[in-house]
GUZA-47029 format. One line per 10 residues: number of its first residue (from 1); for each residue x, z negated, y negated of N, C-alpha, C. Coordinates in steps of 0.001 Angstrom, whole numbers, plus 500000, padded with zeros to 6 digits. Last residue first. Layout:
residues N
NUM> X/Z/Y/X/Z/Y/X/Z/Y; ...
//
This chain:
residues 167
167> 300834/939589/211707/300887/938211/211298/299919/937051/212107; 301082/942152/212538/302034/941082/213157/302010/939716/212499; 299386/943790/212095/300525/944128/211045/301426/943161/211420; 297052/942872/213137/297219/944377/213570/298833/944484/213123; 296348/940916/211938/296763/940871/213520/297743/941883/213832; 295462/941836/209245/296673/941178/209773/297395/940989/210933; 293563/944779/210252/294318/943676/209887/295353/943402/209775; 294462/948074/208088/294391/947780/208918/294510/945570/208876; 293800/951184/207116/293410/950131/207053/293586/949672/208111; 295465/953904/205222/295081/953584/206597/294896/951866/206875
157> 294963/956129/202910/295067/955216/203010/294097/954423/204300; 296145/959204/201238/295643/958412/202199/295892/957439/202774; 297380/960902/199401/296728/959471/198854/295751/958748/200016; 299152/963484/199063/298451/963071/199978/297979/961622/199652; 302031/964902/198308/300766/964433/197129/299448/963880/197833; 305549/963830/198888/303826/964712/199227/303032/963838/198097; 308820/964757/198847/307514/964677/198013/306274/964656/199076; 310393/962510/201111/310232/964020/200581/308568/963831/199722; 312304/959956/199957/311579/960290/200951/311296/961819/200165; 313566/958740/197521/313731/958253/199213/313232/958830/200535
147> 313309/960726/195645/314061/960244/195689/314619/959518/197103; 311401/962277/195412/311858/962854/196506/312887/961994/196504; 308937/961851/193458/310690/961854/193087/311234/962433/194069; 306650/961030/194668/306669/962469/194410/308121/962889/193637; 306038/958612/195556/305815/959813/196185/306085/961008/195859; 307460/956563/193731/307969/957160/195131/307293/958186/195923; 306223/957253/191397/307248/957613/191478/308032/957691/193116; 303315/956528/192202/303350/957839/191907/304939/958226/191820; 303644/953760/192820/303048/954679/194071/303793/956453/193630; 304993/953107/190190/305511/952628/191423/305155/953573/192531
137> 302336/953991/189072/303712/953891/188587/304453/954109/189463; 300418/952041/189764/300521/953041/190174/301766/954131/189898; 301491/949517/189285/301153/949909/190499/301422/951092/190564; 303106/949230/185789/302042/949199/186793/302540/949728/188037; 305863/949564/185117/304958/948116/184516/302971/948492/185420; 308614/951060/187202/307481/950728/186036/306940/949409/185471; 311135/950801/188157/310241/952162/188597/308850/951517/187126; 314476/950781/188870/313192/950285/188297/312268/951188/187336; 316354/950681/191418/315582/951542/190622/314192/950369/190271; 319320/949929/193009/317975/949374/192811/317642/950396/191146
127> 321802/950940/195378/320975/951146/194262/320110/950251/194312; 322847/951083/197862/323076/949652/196934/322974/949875/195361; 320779/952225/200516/321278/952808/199085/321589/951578/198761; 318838/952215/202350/319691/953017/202431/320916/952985/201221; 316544/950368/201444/317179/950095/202526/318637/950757/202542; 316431/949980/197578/315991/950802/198931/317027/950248/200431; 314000/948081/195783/315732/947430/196863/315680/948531/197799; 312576/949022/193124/312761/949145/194673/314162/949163/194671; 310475/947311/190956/311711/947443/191180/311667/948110/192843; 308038/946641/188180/308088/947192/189624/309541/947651/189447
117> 307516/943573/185781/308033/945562/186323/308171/945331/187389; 307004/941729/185591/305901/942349/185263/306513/943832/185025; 309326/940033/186295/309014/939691/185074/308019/941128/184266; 308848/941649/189084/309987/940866/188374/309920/940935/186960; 308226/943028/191975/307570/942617/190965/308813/941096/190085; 309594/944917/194843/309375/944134/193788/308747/943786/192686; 309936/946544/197868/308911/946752/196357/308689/945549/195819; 312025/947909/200020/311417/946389/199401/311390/947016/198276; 311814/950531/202376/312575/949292/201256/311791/948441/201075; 311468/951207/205124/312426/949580/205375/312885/949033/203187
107> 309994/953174/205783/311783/953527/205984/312538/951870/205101; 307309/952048/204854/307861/952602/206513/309422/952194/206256; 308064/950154/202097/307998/951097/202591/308136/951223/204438; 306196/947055/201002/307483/947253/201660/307128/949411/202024; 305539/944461/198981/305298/945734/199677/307037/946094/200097; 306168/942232/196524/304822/942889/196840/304201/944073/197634; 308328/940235/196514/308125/941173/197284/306706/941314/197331; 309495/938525/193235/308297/938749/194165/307885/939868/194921; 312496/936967/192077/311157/938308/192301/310313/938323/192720; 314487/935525/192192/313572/935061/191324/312396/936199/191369
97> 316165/937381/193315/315683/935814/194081/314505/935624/193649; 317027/939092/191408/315867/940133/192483/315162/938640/193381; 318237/937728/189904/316985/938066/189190/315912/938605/190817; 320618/937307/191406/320029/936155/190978/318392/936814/190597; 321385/939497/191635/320987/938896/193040/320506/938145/192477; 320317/941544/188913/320918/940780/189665/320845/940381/190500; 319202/944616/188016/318839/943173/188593/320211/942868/189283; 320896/947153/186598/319682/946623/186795/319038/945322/186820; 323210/946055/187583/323363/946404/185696/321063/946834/186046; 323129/946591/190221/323567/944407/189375/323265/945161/187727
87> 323043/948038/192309/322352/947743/191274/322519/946906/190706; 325736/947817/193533/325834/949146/192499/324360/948732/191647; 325011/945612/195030/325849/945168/193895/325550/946658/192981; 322940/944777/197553/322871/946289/196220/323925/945672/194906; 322803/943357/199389/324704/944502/199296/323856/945727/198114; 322515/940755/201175/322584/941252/200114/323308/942185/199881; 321257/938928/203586/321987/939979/203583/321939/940936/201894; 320962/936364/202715/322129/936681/203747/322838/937942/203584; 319030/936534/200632/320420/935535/200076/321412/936020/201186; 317238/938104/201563/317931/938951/200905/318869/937731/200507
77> 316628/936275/203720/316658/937228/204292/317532/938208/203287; 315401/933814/201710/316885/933704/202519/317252/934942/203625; 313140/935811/200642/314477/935068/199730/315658/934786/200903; 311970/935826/203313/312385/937236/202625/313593/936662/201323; 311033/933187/203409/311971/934360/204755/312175/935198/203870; 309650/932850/200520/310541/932100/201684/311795/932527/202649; 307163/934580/201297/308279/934803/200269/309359/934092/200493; 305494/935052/203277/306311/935067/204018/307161/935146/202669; 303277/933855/201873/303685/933212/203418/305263/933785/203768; 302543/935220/199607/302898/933812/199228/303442/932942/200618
67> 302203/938008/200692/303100/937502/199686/303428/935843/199390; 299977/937259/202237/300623/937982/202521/302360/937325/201982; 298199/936908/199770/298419/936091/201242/299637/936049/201781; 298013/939080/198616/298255/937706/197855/298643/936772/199295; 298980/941854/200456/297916/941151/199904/298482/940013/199145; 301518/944461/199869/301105/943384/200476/300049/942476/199884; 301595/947878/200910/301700/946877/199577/300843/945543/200769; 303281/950435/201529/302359/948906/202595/302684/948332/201599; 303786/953683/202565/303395/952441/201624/302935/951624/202107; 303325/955828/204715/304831/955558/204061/304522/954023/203170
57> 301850/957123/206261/302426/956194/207203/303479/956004/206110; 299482/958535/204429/300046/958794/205684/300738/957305/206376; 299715/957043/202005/300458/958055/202090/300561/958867/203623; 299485/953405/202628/299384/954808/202135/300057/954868/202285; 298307/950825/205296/299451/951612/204857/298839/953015/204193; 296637/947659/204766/296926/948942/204756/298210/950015/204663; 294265/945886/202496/295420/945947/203565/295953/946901/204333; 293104/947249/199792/293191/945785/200766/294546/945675/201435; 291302/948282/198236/292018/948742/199693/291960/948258/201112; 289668/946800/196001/289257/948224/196651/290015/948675/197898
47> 292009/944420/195595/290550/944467/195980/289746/945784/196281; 294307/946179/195642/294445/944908/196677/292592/944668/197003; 293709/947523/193198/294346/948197/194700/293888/947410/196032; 293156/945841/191565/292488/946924/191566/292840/947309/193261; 295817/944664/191310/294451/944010/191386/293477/944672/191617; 297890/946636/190495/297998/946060/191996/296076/945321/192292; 296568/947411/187886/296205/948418/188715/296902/947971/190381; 297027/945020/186466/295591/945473/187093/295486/946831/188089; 299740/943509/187693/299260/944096/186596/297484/944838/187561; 300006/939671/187945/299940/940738/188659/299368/941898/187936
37> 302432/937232/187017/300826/937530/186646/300586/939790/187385; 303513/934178/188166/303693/935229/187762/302311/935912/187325; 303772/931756/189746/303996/931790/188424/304339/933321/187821; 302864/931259/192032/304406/931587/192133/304704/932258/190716; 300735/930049/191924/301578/929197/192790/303216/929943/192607; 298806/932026/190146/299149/930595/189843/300515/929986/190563; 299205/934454/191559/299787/933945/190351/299742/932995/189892; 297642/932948/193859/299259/933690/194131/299915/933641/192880; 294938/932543/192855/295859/931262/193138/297700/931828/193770; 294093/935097/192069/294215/934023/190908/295240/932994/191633
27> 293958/936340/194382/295208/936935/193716/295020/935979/192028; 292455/934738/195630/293750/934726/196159/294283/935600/195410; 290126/935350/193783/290587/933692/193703/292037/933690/194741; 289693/937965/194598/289833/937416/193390/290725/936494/193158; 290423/938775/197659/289631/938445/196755/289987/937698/195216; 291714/941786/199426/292192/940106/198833/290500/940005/198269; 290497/943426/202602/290448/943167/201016/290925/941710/200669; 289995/945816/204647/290408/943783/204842/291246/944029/203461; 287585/947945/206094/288653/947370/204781/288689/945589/204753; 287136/949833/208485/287305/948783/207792/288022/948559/206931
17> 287194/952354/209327/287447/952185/208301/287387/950765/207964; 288199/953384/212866/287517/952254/212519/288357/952179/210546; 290206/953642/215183/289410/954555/214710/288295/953916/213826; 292062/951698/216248/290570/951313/216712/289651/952515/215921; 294851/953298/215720/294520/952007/217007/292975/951560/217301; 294053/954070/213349/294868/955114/214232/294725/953992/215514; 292014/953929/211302/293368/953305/212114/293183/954085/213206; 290252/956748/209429/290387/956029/210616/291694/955405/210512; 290959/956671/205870/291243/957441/206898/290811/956749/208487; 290259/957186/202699/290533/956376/203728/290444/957107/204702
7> 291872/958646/200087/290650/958502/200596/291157/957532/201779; 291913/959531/196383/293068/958176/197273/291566/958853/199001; 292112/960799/194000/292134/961341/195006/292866/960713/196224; 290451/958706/192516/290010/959999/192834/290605/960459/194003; 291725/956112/191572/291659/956086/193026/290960/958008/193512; 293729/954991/189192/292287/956127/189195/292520/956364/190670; 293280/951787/187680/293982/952748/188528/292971/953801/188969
//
């Protein structure tokens, strides 16, 4: 993934670049435990970022951690509330179960990983769009489609803990 024009920014709560990074062996034992395989440019991201919201205040991809604690709540969170039927010729309720939430937007969608494509469940819409086979894919089509949000070309990226993010 080409990070050129990504930069970091102070948190906005301690003014402070820290970076709270996965490591290796948690994005080896996430694809081990939930049987999937993560493409290099999330692996790339997760170990150079970490934890964090891009774009300003719009992206929040989630660590290996992250992902393997709260997948659970988020399956019986989309078994209750389910209503993208207009996407079913995409994913199914059955296929989006079988997925893996790897991020979430500010404005509330859900960023999927599902048999090694990127999918978004948008909050607003009983669409589902499937957006690529890498990360950046995914970053570059929701920032600049205008599809959910208004274009910007801005690649800033705001670090922050877990504490910080409510876990």
């Amino acid at each position: 993934m080409n990070f050129e024009n990504y930069s970091i920014i102070p948190n906005y709560n301690t003014n402070k670049t820290d970076l709270f990074l996965a490591t290796e062996q948690e994005i080896e034992l996430c694809e081990k435990t939930l049987a999937i395989e993560f493409d290099d440019d999330y692996k790339d991201y997760v170990l150079t970022f970490g934890n964090g919201i891009l774009g300003g205040t719009y992206i929040r991809m989630y660590l290996p951690k992250r992902i393997m604690n709260t997948l659970s709540k988020w399956k019986n969170r989309i078994t209750e509330y389910w209503f993208w039927d207009e996407g079913k010729d995409i994913l199914t309720k059955h296929e989006v179960l079988n997925s893996v939430r790897v991020g979430d937007t500010f404005d509330g969608d859900e960023l999927i990983l599902y048999k090694s494509y990127y999918y978004i469940l948008p909050r607003h819409s009983e669409k589902i769009y499937k957006i690529g086979k890498t990360l950046d894919e995914m970053i570059t089509w929701l920032c600049s489609t205008g599809i959910l949000t208004e274009p910007f070309v801005e690649r800033d990226f705001e670090p922050f803990d877990t504490v910080e993010w409510g876990e």
